[in-house]
C-alpha positions in Angstrom: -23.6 -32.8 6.3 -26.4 -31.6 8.4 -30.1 -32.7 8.0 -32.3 -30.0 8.5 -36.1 -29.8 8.0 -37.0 -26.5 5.5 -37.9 -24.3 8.0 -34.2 -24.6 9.8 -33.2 -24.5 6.1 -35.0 -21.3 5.8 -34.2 -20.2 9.1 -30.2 -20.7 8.5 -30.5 -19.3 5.0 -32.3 -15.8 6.4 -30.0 -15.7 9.2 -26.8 -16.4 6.3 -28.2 -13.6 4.3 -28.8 -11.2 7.0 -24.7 -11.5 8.2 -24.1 -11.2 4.9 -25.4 -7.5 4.4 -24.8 -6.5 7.8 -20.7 -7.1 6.8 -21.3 -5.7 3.5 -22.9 -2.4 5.2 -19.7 -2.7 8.0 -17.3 -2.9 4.6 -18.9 0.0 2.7 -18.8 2.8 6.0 -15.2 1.3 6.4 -14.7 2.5 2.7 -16.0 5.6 3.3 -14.0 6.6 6.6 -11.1 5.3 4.5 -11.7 7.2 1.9 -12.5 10.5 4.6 -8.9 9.6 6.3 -7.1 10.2 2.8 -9.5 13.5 2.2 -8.0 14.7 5.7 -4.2 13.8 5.2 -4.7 15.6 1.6 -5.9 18.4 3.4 -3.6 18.3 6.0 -0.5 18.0 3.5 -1.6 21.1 1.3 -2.0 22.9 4.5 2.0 22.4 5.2 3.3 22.8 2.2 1.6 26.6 2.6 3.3 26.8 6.0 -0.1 26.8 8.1 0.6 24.8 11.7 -1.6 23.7 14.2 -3.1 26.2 16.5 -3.9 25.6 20.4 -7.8 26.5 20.7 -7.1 28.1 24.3 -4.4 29.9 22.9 -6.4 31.0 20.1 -8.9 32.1 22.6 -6.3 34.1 24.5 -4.9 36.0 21.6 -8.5 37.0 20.5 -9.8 38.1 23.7 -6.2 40.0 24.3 -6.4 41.9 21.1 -10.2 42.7 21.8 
């Protein structure tokens, strides 16, 4: 066990404590962009099963500008 005087006590703790949120703030946006990832794969899957597909911007672009 280390000896410490208060102040690297309190120095270690704030330090401890400060890691500690900053990986509890990285876990909670890596919840949310997990949670985002299903959204978009839900919304993906419903757009299949209607028959939509993927669409090429430029082509998209084409198309409009040929049919005015």
């Amino acid at each position: 066990m280390k000896i410490m005087t208060d102040k690297q006590f309190r120095e270690e703790m704030e330090k401890a404590m400060w890691e500690r949120d900053r990986f509890r703030d990285i876990g909670e946006r890596c919840d949310r962009l997990e949670k985002r990832m299903w959204e978009m794969e839900d919304r993906l899957r419903r757009l299949e099963n209607v028959g939509a597909t993927p669409v090429n911007d430029c082509a998209l672009k084409m198309e409009t500008t040929r049919n005015g």
